[in-house]
C-alpha positions as CSV (number, residue, x, y, z in Angstrom):
1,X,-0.7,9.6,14.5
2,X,2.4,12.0,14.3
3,X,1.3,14.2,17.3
4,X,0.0,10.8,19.3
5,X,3.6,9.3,18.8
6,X,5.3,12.5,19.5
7,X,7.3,11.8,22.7
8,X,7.9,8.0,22.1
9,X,10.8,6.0,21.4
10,X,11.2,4.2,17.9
11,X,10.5,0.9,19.6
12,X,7.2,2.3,20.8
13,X,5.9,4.1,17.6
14,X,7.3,0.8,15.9
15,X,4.4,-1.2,18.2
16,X,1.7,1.7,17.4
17,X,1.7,1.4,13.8
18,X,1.9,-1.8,13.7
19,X,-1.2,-2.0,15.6
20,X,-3.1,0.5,14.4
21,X,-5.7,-1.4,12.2
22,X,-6.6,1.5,10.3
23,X,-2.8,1.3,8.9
24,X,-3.0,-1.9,8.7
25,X,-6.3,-2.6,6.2
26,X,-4.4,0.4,4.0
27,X,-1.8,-1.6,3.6
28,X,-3.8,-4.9,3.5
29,X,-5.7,-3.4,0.4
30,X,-2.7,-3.0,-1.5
31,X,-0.9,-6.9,-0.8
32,X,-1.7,-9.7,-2.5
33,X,-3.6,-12.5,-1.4
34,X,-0.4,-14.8,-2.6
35,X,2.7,-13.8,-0.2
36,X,5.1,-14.4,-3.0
37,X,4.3,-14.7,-7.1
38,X,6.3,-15.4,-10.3
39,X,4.8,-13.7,-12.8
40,X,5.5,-15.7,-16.6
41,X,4.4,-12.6,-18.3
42,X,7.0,-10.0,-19.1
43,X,6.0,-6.7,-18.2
44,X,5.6,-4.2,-21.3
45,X,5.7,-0.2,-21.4
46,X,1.6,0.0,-21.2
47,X,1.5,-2.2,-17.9
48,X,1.8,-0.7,-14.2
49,X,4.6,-1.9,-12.8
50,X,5.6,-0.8,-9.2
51,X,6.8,-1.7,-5.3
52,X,7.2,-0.3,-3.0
53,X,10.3,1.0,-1.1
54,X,11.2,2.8,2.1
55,X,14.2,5.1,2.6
56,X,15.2,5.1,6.7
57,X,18.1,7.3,8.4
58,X,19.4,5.2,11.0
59,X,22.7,6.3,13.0
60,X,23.9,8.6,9.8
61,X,23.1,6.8,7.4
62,X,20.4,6.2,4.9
63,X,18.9,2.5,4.1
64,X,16.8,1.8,1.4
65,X,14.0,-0.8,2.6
66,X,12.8,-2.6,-0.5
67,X,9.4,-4.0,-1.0
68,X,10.7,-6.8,-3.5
């Protein structure tokens, strides 16, 4: 994907991994069926408990993109 998208503009390597269904079905695989749920039960120190986030350097500065 890296060397495919080499010589392409942000806009275009935005369009080619949002297309690419292998990416996609990855990423499927880990989202829930539900789009949003409230969980009643607190999470404890044995339970996996994890989102994810993206960090993005745009114009000289760093955003955090956050999956929650």
């Amino acid at each position: 994907m890296r060397n495919f998208t080499a010589g392409m503009d942000p806009n275009d390597k935005g369009m080619v991994i949002g297309n690419s269904e292998i990416i996609r079905n990855v990423h499927n695989s880990f989202a829930k069926a539900e789009p949003i749920t409230y969980e009643s039960k607190k999470a404890t120190e044995k339970d996996d408990v994890f989102h994810f986030i993206s960090y993005v350097p745009f114009h000289g500065r760093l955003y955090e993109l956050d999956g929650l």
